[in-house]
C-alpha positions in Angstrom: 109.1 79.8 94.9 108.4 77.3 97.7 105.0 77.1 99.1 103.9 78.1 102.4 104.1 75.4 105.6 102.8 78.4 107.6 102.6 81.4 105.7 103.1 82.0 102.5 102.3 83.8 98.7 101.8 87.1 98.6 101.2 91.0 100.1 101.8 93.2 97.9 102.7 97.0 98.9 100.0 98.7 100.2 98.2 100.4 97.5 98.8 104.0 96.6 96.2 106.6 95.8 97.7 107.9 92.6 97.1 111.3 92.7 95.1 110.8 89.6 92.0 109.6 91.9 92.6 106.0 92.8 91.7 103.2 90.1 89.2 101.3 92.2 89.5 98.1 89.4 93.3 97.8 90.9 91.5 97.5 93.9 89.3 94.6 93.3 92.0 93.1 91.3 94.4 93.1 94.5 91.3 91.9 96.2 90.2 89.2 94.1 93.8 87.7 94.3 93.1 87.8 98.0 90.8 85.2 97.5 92.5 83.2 95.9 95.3 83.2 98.6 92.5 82.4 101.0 91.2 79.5 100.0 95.1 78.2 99.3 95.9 79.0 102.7 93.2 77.9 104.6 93.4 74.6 102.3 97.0 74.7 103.6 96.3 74.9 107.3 93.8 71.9 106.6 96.6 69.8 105.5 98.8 71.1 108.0 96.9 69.8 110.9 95.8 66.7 109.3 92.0 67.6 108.3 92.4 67.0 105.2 94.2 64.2 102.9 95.8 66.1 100.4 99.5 67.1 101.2 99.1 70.8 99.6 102.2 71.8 100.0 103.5 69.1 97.7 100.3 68.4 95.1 101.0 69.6 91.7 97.9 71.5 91.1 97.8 73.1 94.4 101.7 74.6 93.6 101.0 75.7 90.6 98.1 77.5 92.1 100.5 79.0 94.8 102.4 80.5 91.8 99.7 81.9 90.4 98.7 84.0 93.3 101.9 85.2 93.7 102.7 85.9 90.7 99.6 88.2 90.4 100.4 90.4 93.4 104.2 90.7 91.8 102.4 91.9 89.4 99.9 94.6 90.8 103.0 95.7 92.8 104.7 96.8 89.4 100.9 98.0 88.4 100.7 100.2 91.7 104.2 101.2 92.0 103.3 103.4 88.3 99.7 104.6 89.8 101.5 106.2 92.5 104.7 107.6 90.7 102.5 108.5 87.6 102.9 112.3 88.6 105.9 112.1 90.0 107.7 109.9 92.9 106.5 111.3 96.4 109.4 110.4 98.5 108.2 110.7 102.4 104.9 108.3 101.1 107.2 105.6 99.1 109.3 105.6 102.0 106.8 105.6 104.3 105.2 102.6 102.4 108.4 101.0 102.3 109.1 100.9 105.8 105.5 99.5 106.3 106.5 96.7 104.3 109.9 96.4 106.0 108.5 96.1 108.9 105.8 93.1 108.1 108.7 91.3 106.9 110.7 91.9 109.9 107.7 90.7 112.3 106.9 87.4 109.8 110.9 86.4 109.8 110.8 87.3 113.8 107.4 85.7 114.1 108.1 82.5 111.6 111.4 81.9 113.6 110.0 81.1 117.6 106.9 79.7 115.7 108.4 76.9 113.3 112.3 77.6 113.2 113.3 74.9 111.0 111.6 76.3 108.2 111.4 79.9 108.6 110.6 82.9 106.5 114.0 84.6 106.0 113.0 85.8 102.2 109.4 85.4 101.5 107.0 87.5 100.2 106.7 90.5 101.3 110.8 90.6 101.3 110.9 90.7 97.7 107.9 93.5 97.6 110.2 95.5 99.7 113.9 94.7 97.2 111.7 94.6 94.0 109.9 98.4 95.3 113.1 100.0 94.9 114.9 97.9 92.5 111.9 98.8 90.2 112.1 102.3 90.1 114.8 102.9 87.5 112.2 101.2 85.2 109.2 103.3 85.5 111.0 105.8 83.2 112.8 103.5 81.1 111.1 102.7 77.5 108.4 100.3 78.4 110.2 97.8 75.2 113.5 98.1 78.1 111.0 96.8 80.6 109.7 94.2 78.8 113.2 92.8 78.3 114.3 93.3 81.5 111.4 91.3 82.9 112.4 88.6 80.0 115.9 88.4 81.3 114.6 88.7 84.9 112.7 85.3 84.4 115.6 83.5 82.1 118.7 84.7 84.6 118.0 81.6 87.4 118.5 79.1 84.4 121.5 80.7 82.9 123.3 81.8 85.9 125.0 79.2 87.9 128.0 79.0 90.2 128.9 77.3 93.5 129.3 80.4 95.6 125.5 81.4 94.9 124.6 78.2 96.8 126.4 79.6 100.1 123.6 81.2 102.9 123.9 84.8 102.0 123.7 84.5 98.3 120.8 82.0 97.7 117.8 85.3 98.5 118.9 86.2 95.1 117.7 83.2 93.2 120.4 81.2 91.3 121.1 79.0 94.5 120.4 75.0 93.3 120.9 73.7 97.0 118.1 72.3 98.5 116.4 75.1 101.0 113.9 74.7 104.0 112.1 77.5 104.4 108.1 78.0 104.5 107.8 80.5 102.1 110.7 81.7 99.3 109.9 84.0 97.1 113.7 85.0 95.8 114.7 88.2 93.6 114.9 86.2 90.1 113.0 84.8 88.5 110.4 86.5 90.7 111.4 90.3 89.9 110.4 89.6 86.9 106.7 89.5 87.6 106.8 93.2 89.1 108.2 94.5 85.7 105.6 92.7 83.8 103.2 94.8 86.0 104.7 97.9 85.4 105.0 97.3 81.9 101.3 96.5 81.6 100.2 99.4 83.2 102.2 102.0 81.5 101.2 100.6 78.4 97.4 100.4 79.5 97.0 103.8 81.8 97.1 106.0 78.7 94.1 104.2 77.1 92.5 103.9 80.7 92.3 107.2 81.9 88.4 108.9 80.8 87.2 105.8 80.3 84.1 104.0 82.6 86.2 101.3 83.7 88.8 104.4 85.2 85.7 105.6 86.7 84.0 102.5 87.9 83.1 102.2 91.6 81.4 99.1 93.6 78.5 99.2 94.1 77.2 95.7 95.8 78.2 95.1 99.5 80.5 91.8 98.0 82.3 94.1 95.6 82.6 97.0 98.0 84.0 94.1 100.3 86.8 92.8 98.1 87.7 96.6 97.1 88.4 97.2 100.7 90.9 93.9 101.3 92.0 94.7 98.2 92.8 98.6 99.6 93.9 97.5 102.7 96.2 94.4 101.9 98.8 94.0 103.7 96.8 94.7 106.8 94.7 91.3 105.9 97.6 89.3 105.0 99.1 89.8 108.1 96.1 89.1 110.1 94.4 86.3 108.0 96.9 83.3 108.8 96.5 83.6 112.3 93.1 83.7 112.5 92.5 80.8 110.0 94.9 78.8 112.5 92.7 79.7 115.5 89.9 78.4 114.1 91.6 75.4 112.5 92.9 74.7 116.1 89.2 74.9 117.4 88.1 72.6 114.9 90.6 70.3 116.1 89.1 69.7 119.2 85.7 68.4 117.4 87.3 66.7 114.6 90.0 64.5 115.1 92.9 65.1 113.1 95.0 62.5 111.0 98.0 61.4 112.3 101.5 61.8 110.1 101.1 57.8 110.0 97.7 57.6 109.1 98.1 60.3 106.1 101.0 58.3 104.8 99.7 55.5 105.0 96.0 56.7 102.6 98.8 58.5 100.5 100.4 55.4 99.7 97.2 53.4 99.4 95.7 56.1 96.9 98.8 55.7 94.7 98.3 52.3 94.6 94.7 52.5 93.7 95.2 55.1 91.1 95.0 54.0 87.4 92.5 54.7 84.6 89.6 52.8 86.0 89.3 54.8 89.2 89.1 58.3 89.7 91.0 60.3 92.5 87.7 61.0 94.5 87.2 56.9 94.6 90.9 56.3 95.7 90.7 58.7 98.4 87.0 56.9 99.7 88.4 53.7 99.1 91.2 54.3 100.9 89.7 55.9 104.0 86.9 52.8 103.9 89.9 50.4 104.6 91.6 52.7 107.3 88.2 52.5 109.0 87.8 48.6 108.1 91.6 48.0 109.9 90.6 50.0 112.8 87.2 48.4 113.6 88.9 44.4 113.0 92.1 46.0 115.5 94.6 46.0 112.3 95.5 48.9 111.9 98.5 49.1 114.1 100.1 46.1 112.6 99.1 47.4 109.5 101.4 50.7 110.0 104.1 48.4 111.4 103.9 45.9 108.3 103.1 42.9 110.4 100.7 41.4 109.3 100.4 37.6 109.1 99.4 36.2 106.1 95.6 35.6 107.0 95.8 38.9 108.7 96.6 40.3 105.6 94.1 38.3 103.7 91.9 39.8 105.7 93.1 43.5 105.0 92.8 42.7 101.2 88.8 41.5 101.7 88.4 45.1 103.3 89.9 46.8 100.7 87.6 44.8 97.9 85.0 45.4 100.2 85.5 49.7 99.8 85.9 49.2 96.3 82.5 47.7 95.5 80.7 49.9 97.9 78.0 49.7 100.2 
């Protein structure tokens, strides 16, 4: 999956009401993941506009993170898709849900592409919920051991599968394209599918030993909890309006706080590599690094110190700033 530049993980399908009585733990599960995508959004637009150091899009932790949230709501897609079709599949409200999620696709694609269109969202997503809703269903009556290794194979196929005309435009939503692709948010069939089945294996193995017990019965109860339970109920709804307000406010912000410049972020990126090594945590670099920005600036460097041309005393003089950020005030 490739991380957001704009958007990015995850909406799953908005949640059914099993006819049942609806599962309100699903909820706060859907809404807890939320959360998550919040703050790795919001961290995102931060780095986007050059508030923050970090490049988020390209940080190890912060990716893995991004996988993690949208690997969850893969996964309560499979969960919800068997709380709604436990008494049967309801055709007009599947489609009907279906076409919701069509729909949101259609407008982030349409939106995505006037916005940012070398980068955007052709197959992100909420285009897989939409495939994976109805490429799913053969498996919610399937043996739940045929699940499990479909969702197996689903997660092995991009590394076994290879072959130059996946790499072409057309074939590469699938997942077995190794061209390089520039899009802001990718979330392709395989290995992703995968996560959906897991779901629905979970939950057809755990709904039997569910159903009359508290945790089926639980409701919130605190205003937080009743909170999360209702993003979590009304999902796609928030993910389609949470990006853009986050990037209002960013854009607010940005007239208080100046933001860094492309220059000025690669520049503290390169210094913090230099700095790093086992004598010097992150946290230090970072300060140390944004001392001697503010050192070159103040002594009227710092322009020939993005053009590399600085003379020799000049860059004596950088190098005393620098030692200077190291030991402190």
């Amino acid at each position: 999956m490739t991380e957001p530049a704009a958007a990015a993980p995850s909406a799953p399908i908005p949640a059914p009401a099993p006819t049942g009585g609806r599962i309100a733990l699903v909820d706060l599960a859907r809404g807890v993941a939320l959360l998550a995508m919040f703050v790795f959004h919001f961290a995102y637009d931060l780095s986007n506009f050059g508030l923050i150091e970090t490049d988020i899009a390209f940080e190890p932790g912060w990716r893995l993170f991004a996988r993690c949230i949208a690997g969850s709501f893969l996964a309560i897609v499979g969960v919800s898709l068997v709380l709604a079709t436990r008494r049967g599949l309801n055709r007009a409200a599947f489609l009907k849900r279906l076409a919701m999620v069509v729909a949101a696709a259609a407008a982030v694609t349409i939106g995505t592409f006037f916005a940012m269109r070398e980068n955007f969202i052709f197959f992100g997503i909420l285009h897989h919920v939409a495939v994976a809703s109805v490429l799913a269903l053969p498996f919610l009556r399937l043996p739940v051991v045929l699940v499990v290794l479909a969702a197996a194979a689903s997660f092995a196929l991009p590394a076994l599968v290879a072959s130059p005309l996946l790499d072409r435009p057309w074939a590469v939503w699938l997942g077995f394209s190794h061209a390089p692709i520039q899009t802001a948010d990718f979330v392709p069939v395989f290995p992703w599918f995968g996560c959906v089945l897991a779901g629905i294996a979970l939950a057809r193995l755990a709904l039997p030993r569910l159903e009359g017990t508290a945790a089926a019965g639980w409701r919130p109860r605190s205003g937080p909890a009743r909170i999360i339970c209702w993003g979590g109920r009304h999902s796609l709804l928030v993910y389609l309006l949470h990006q853009p307000l986050f990037i209002g406010l960013i854009m607010l912000a940005t007239q208080v706080v100046a933001p860094l410049s492309p220059d000025e972020r690669a520049f503290r990126a390169e210094c913090q590599r230099s700095c790093a090594g086992p004598s010097l945590s992150g946290q230090a670099c970072r300060e140390i690094c944004a001392c001697t920005v503010d050192g070159l600036k103040r002594e009227n460097l710092w322009q020939k110190a993005l053009a590399d041309t600085l003379s020799s005393e000049e860059g004596a003089r950088m190098t005393r700033l620098a030692q200077a950020c190291l030991r402190g005030p």
